[in-house]
The first five atom37 places (N, CA, C, CB, O) and aatype in JSON, in Angstrom:
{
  "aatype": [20, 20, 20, 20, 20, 20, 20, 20, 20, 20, 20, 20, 20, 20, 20, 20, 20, 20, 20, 20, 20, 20, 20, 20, 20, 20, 20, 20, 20, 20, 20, 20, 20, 20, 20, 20, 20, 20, 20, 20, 20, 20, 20, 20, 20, 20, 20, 20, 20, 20, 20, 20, 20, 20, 20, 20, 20, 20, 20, 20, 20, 20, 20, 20, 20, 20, 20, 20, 20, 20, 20, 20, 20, 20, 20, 20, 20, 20, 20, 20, 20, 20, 20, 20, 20, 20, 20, 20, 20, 20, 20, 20, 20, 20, 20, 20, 20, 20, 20, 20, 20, 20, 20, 20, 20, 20, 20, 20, 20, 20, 20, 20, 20, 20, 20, 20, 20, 20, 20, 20, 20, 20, 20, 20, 20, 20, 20, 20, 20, 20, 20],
  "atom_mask": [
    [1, 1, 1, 1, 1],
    [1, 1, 1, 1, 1],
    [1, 1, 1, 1, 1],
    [1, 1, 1, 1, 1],
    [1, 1, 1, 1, 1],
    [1, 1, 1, 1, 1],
    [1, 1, 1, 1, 1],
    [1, 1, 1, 1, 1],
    [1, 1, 1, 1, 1],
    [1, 1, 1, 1, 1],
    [1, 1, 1, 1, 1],
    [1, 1, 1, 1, 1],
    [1, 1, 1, 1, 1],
    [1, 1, 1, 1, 1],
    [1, 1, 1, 1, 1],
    [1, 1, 1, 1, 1],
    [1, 1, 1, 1, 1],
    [1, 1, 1, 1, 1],
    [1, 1, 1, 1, 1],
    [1, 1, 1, 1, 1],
    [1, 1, 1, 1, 1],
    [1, 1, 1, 1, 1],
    [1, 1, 1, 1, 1],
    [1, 1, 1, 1, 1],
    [1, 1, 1, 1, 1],
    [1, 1, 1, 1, 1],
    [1, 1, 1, 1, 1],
    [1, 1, 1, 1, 1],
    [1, 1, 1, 1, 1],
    [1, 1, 1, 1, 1],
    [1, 1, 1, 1, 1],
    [1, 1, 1, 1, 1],
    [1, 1, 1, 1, 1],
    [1, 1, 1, 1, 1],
    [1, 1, 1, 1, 1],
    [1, 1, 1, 1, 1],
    [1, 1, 1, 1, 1],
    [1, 1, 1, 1, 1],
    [1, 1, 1, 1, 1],
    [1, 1, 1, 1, 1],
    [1, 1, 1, 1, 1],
    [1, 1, 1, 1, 1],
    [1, 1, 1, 1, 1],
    [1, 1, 1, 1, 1],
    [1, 1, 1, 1, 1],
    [1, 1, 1, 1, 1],
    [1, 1, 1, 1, 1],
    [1, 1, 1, 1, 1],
    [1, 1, 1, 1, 1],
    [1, 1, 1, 1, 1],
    [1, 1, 1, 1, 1],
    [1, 1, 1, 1, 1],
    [1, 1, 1, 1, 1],
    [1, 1, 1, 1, 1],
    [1, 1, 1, 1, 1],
    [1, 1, 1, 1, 1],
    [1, 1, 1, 1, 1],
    [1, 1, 1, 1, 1],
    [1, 1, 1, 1, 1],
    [1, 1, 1, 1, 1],
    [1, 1, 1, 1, 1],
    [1, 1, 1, 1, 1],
    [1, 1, 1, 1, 1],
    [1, 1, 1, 1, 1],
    [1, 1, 1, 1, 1],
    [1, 1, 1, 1, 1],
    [1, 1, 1, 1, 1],
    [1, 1, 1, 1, 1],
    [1, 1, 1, 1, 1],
    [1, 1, 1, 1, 1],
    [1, 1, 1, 1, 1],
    [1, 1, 1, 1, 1],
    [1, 1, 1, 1, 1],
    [1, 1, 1, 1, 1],
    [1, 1, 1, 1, 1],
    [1, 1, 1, 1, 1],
    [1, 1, 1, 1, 1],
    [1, 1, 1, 1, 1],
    [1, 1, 1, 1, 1],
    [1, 1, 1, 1, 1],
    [1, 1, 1, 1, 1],
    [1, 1, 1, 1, 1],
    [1, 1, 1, 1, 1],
    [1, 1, 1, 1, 1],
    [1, 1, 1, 1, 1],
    [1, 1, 1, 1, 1],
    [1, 1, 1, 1, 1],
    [1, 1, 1, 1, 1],
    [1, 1, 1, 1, 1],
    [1, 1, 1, 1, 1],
    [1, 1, 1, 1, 1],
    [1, 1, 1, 1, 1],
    [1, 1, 1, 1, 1],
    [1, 1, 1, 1, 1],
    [1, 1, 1, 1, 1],
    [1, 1, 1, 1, 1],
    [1, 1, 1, 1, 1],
    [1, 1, 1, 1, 1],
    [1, 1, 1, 1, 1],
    [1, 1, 1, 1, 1],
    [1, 1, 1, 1, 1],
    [1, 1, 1, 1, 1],
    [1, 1, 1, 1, 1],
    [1, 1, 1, 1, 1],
    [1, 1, 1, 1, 1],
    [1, 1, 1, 1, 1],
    [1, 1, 1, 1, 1],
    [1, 1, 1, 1, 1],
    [1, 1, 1, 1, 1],
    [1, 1, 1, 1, 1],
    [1, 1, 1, 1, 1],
    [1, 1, 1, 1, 1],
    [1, 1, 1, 1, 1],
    [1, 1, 1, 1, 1],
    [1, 1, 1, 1, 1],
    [1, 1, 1, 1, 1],
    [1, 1, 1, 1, 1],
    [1, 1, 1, 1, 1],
    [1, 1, 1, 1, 1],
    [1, 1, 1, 1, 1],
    [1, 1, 1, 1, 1],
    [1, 1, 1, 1, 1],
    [1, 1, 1, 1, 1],
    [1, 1, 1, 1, 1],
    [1, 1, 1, 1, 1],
    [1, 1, 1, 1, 1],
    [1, 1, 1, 1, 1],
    [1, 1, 1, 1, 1],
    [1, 1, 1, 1, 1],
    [1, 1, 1, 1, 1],
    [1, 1, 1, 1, 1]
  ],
  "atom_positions": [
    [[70.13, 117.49, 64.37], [68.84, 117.24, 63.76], [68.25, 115.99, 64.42], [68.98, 117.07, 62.2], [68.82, 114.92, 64.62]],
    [[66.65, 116.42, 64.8], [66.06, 114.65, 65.5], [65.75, 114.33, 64.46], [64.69, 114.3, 66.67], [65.8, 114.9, 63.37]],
    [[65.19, 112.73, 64.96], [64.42, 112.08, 64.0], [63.52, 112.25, 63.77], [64.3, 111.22, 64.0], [63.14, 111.75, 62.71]],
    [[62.5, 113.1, 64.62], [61.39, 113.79, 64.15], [61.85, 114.83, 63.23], [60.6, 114.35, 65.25], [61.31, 114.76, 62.12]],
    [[62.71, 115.76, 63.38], [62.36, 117.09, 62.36], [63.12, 116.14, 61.11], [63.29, 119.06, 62.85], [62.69, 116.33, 59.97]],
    [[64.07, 115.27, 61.27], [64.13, 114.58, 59.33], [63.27, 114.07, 58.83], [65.01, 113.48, 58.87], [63.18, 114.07, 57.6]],
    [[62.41, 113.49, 59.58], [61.08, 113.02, 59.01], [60.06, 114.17, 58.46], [60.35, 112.22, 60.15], [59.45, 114.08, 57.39]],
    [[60.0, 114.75, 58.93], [59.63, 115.86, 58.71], [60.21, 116.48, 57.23], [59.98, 116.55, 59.91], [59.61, 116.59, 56.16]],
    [[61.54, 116.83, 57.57], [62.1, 117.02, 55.92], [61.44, 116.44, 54.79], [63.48, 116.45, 55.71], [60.86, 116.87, 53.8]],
    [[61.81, 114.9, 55.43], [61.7, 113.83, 54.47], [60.17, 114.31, 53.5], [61.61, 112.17, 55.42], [60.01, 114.6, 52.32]],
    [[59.14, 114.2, 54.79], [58.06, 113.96, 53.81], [57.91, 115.23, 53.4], [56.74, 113.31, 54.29], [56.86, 115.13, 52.77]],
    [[58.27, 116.55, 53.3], [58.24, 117.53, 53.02], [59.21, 117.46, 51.54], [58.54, 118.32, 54.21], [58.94, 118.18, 50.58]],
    [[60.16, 116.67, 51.54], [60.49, 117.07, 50.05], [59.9, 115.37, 49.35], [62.63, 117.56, 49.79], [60.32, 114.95, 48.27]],
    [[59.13, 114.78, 50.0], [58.62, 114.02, 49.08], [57.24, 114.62, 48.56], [58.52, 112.69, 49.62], [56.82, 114.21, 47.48]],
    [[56.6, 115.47, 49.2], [55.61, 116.33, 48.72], [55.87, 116.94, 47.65], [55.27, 117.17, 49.51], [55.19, 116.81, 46.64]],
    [[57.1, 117.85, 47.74], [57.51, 118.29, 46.7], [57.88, 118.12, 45.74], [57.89, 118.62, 46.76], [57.78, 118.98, 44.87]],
    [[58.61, 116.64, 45.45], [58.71, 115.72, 44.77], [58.03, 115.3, 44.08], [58.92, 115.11, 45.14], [58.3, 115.34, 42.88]],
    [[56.55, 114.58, 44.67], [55.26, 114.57, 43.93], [54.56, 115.33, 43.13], [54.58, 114.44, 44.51], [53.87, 114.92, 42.2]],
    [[54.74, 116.73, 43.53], [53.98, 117.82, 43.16], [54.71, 118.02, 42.12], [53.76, 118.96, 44.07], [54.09, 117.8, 41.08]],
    [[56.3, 118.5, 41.88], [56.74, 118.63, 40.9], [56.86, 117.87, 39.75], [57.44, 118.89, 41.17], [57.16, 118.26, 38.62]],
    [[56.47, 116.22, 40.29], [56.57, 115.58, 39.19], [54.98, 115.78, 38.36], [57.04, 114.02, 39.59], [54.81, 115.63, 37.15]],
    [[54.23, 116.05, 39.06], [52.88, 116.24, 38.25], [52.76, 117.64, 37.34], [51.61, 116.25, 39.38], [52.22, 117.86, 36.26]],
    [[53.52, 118.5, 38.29], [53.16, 119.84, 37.59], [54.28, 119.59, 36.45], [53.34, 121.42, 38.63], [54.11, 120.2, 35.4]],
    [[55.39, 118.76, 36.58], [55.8, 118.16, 35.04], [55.24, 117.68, 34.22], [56.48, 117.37, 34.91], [55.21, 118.31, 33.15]],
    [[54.86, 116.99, 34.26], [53.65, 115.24, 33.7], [52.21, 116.3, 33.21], [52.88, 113.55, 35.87], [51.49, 115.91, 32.29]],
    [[51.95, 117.45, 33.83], [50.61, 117.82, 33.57], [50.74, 119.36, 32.63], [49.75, 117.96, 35.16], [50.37, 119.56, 31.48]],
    [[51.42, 120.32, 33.63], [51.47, 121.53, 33.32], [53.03, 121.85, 32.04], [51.5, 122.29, 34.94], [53.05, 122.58, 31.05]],
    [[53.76, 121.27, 32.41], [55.28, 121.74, 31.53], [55.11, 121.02, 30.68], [56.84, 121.56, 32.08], [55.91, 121.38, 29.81]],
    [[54.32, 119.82, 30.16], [54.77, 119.28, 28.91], [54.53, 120.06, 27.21], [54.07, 117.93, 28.99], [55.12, 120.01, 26.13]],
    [[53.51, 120.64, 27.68], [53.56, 121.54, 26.76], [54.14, 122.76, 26.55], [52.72, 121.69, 26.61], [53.84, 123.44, 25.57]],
    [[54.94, 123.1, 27.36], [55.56, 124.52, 27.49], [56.99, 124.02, 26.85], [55.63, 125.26, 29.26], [57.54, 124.38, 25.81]],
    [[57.5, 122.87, 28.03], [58.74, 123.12, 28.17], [59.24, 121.96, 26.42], [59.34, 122.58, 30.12], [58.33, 121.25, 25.97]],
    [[60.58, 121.95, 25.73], [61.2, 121.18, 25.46], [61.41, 119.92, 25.46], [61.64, 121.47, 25.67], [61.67, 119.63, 26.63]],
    [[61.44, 118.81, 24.67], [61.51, 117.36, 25.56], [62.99, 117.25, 26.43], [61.44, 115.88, 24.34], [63.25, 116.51, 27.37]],
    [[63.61, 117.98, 25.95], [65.44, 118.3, 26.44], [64.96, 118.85, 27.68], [66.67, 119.64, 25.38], [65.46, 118.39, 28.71]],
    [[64.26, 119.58, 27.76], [63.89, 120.42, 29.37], [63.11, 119.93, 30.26], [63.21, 121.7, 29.32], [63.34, 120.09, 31.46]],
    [[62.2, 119.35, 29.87], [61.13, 118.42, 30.73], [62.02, 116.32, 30.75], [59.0, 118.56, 29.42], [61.49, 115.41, 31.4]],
    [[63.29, 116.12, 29.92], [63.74, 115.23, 30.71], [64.15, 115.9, 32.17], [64.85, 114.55, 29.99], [63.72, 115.64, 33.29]],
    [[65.4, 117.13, 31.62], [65.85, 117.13, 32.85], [65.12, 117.51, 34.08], [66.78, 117.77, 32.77], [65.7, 117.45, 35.17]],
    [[63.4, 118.05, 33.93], [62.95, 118.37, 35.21], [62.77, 117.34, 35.84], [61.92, 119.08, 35.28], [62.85, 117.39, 37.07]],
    [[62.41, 115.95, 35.1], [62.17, 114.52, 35.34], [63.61, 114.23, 36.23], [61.96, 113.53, 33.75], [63.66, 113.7, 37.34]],
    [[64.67, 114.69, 35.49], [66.34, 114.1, 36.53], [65.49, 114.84, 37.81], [68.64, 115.12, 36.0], [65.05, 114.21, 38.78]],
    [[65.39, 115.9, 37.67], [65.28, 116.26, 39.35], [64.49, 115.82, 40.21], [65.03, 117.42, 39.65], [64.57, 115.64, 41.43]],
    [[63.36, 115.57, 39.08], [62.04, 114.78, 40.26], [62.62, 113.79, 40.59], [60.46, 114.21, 39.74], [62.69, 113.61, 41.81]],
    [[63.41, 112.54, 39.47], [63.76, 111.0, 39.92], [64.82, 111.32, 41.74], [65.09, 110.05, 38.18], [64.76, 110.61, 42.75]],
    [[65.68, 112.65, 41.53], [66.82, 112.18, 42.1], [66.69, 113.32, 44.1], [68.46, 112.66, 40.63], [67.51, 113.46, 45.0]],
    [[65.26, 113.83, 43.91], [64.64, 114.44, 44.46], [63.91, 113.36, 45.5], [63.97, 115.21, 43.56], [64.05, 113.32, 46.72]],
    [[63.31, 112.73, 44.88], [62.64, 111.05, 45.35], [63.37, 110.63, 46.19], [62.57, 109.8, 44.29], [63.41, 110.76, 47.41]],
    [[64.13, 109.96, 45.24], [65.24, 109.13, 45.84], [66.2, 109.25, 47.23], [66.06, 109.14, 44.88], [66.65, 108.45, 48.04]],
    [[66.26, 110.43, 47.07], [67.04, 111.18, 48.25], [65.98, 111.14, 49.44], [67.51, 112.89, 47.83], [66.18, 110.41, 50.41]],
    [[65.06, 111.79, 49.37], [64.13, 111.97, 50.49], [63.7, 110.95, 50.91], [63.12, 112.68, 50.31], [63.35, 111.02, 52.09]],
    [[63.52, 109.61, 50.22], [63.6, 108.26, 50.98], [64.95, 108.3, 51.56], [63.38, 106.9, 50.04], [64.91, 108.08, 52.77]],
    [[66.06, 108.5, 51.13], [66.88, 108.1, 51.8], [67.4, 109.08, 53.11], [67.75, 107.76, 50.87], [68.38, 109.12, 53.86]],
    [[66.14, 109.85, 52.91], [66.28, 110.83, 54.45], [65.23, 110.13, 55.22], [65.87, 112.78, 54.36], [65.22, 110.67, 56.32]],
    [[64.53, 109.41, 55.19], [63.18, 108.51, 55.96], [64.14, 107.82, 56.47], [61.85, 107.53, 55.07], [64.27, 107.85, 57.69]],
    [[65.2, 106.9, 55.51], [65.83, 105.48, 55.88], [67.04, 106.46, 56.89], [66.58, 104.27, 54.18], [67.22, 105.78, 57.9]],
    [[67.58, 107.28, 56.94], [68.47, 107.88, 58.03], [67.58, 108.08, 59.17], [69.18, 109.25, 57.63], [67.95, 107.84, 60.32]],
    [[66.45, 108.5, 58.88], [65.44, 108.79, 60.22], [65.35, 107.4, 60.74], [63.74, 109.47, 59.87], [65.66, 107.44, 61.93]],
    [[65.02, 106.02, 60.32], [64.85, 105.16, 60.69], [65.57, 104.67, 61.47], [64.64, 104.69, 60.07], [65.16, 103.99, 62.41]],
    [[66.94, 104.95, 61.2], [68.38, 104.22, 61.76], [68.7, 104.68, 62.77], [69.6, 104.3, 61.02], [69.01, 104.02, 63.76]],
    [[68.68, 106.38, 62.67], [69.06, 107.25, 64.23], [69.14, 106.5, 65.43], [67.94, 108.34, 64.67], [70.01, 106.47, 66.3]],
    [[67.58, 105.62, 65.24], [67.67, 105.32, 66.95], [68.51, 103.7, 67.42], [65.74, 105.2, 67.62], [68.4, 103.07, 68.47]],
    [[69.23, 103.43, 66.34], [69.85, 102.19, 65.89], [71.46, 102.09, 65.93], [69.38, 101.99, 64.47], [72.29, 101.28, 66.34]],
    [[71.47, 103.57, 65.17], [72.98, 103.48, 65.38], [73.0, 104.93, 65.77], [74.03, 102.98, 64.01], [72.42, 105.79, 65.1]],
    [[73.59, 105.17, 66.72], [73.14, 106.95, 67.02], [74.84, 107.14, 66.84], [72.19, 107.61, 69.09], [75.6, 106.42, 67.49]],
    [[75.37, 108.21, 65.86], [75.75, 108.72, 65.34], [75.75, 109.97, 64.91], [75.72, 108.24, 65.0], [74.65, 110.41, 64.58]],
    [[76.97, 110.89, 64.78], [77.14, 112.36, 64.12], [76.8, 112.42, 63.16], [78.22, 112.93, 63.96], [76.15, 113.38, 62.74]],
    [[77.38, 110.56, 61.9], [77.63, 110.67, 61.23], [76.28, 110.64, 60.02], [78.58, 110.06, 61.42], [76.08, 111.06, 58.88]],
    [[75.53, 109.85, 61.12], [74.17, 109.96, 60.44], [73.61, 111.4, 60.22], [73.14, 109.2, 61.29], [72.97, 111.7, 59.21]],
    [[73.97, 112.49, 61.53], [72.94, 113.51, 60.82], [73.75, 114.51, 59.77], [72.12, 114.52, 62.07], [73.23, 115.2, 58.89]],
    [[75.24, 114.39, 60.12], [76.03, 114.59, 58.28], [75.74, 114.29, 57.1], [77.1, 114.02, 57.99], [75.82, 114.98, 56.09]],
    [[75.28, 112.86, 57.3], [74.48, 112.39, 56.22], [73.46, 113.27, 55.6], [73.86, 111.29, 56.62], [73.48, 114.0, 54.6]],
    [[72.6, 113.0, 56.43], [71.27, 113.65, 56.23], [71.88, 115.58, 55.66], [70.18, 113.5, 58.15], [72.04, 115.94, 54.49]],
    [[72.0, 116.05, 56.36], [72.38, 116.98, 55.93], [72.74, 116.97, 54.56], [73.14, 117.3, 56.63], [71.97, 117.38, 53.7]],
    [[74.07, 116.45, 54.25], [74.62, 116.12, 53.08], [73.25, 115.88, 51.84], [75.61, 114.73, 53.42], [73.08, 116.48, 50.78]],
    [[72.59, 115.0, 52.33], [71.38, 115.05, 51.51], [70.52, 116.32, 51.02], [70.57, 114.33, 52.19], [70.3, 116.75, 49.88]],
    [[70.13, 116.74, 52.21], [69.34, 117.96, 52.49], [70.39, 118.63, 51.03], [69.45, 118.8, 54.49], [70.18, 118.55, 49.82]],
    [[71.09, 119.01, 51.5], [71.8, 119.88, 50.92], [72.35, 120.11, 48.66], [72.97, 119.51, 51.99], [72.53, 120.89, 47.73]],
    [[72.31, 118.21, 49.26], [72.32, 117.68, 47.55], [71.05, 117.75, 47.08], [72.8, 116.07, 47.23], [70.95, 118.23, 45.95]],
    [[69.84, 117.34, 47.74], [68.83, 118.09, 46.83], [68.44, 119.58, 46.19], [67.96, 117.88, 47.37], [68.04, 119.93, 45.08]],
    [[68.73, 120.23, 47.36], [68.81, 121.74, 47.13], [69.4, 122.11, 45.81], [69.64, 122.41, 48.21], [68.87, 122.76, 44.92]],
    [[70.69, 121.54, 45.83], [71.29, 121.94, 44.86], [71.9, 121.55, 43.8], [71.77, 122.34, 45.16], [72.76, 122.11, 43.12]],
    [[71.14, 120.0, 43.63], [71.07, 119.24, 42.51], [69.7, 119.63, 41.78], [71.2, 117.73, 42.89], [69.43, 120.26, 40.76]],
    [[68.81, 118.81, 42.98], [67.28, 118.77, 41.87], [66.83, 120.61, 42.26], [65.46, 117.11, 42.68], [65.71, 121.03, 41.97]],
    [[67.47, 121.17, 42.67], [66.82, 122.98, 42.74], [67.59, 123.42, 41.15], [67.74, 124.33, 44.62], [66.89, 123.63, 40.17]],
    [[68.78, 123.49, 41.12], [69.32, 123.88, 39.99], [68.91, 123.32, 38.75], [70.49, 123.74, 40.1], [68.87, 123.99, 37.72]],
    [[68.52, 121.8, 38.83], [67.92, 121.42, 37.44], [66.29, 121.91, 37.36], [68.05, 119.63, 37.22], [65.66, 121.92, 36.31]],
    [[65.82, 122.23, 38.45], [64.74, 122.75, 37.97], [64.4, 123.79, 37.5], [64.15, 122.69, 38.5], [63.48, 123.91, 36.7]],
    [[65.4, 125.09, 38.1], [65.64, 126.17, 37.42], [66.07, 126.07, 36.11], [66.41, 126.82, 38.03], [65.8, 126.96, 35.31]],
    [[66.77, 124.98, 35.76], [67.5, 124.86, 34.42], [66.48, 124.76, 33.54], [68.48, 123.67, 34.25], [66.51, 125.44, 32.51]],
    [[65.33, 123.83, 33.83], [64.43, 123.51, 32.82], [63.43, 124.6, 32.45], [63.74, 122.34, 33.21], [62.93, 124.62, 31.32]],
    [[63.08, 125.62, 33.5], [62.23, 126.18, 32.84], [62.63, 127.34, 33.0], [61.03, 125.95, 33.08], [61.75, 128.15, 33.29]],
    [[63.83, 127.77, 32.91], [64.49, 129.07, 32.89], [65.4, 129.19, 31.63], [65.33, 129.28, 34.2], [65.6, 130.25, 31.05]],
    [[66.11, 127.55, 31.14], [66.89, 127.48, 30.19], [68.43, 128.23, 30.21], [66.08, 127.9, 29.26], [69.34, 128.36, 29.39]],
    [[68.16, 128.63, 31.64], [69.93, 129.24, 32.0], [71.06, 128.21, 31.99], [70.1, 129.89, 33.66], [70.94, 127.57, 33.04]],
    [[72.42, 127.61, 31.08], [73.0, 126.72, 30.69], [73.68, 126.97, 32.35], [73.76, 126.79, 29.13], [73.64, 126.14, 33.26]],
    [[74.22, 128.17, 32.4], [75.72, 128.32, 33.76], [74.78, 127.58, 34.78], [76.4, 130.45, 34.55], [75.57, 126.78, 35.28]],
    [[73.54, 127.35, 35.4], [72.86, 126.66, 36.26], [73.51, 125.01, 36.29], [71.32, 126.82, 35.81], [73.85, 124.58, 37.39]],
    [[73.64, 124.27, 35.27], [73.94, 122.64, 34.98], [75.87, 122.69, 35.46], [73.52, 122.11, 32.72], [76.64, 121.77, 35.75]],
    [[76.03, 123.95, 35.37], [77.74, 123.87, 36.11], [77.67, 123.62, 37.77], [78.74, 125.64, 35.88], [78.47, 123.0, 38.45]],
    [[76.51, 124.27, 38.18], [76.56, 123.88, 40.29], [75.93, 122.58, 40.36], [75.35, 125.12, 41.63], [76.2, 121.87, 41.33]],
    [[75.0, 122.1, 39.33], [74.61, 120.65, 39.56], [75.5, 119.72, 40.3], [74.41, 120.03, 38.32], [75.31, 119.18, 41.39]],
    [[76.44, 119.66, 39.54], [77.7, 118.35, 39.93], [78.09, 119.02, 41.82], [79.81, 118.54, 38.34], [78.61, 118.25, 42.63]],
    [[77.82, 120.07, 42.08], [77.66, 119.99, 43.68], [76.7, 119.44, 44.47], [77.6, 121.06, 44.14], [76.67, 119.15, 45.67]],
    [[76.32, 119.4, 44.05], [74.74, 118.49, 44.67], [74.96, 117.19, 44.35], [73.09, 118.9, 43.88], [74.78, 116.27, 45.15]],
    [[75.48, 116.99, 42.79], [75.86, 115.41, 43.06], [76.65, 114.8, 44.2], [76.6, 114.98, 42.01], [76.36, 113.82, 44.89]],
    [[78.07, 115.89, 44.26], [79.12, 115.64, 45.08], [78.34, 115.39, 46.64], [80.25, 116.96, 44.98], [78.6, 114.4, 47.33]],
    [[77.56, 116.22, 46.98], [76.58, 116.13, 48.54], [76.16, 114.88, 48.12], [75.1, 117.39, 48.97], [76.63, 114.05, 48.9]],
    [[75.5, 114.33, 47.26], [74.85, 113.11, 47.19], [75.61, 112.2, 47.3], [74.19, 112.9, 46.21], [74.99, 111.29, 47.84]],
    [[77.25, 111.71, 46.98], [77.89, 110.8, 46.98], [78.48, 110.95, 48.31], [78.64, 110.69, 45.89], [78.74, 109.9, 48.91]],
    [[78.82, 112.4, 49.07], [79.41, 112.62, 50.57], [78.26, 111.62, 51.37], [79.4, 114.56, 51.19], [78.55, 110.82, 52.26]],
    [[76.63, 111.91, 50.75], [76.24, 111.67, 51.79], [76.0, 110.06, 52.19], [75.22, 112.45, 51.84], [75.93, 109.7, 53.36]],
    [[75.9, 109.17, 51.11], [75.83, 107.79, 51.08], [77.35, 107.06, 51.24], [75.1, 107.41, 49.73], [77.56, 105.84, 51.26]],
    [[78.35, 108.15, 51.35], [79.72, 107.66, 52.02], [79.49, 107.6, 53.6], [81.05, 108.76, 51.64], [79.7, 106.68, 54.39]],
    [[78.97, 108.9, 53.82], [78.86, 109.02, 55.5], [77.97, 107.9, 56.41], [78.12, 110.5, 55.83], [78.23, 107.4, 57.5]],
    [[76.48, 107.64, 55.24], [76.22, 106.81, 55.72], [76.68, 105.2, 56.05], [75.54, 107.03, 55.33], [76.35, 104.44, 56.96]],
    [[77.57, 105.07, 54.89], [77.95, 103.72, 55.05], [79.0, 103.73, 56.17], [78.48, 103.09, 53.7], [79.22, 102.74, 56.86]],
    [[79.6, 104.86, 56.32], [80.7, 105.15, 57.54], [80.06, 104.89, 58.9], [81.24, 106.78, 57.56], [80.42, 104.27, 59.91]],
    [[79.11, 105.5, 58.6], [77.88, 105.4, 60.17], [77.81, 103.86, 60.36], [75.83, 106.1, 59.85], [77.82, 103.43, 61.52]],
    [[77.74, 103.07, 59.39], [77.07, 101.8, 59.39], [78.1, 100.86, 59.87], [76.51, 101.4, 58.0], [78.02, 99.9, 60.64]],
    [[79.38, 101.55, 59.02], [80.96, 100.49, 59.6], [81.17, 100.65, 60.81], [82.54, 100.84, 59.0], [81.23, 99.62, 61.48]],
    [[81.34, 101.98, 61.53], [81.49, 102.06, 62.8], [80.71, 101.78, 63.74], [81.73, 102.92, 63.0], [81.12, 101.7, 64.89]],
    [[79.62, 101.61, 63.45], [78.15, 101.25, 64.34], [78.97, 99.09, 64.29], [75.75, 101.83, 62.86], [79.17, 98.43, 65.31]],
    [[79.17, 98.72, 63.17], [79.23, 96.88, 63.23], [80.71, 96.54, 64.19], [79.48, 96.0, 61.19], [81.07, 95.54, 64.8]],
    [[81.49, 98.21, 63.92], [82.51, 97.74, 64.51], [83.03, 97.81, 66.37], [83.35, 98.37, 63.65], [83.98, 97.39, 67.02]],
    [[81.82, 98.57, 66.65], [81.39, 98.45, 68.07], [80.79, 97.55, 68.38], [80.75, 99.29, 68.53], [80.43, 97.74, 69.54]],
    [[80.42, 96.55, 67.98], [79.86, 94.64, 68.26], [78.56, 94.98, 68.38], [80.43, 93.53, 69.91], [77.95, 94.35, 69.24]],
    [[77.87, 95.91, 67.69], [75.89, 96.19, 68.22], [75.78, 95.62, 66.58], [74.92, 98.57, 68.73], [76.65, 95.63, 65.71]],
    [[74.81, 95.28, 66.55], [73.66, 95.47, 64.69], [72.94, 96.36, 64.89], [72.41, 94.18, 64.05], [72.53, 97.05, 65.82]],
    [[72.82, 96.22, 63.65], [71.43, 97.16, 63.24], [70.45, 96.98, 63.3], [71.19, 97.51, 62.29], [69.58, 97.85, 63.36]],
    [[70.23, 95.49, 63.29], [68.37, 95.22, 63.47], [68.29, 93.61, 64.48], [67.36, 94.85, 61.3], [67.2, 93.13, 64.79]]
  ]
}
């Protein structure tokens, strides 16, 4: 993966991000549950969050060039999918077995801020910085 097409990701699920948090905030509050419209909120917060932290891997690429960075990223990619995808299905589908694959997407989310910090040890331990 370049650093162009993660950037690319990036702002592509921060779009989505945005959008979903409005069509929360605007359109689901009256439909959905306050139990269902928190958790569409978990997905928007953790949806966010991630896709910055696919900008901040794009940033680094050319800093510390690494496998481990685009594992990362991936890892991300992948924990959103199937963190904030499954809680969104959860909320306005109300299917419970959906909140059981969540904790995989968490697990991608914690692989992937391991990998990165791995990227980061091995990058200080070749005598370069980062900035």
């Amino acid at each position: 993966m370049t650093q162009r097409q993660l950037i690319i990701l990036a702002a592509i699920n921060m779009l989505i991000a945005v959008a979903a948090g409005a069509f929360g905030a605007h359109g689901l509050k009256n439909i959905l549950t306050p139990e269902m419209l928190a958790i569409w909120h978990t997905a928007v917060s953790y949806q966010t969050s991630h896709a910055l932290g696919l900008f901040g891997i794009a940033l680094l690429m050319p800093r510390v060039p690494s496998l481990w960075l685009t594992r990362s990223a991936a890892a991300m990619l992948i924990g959103i999918v199937i963190f904030s995808g499954s809680l969104y299905v959860l909320a306005v589908s109300g299917v419970r077995w959906l909140g059981a694959i969540t904790p995989i997407g968490g697990l991608a989310f914690l692989l992937a801020w391991a990998m990165l910090a791995w990227a980061a040890y091995r990058d200080m331990k070749s005598g370069t910085t980062l900035f």
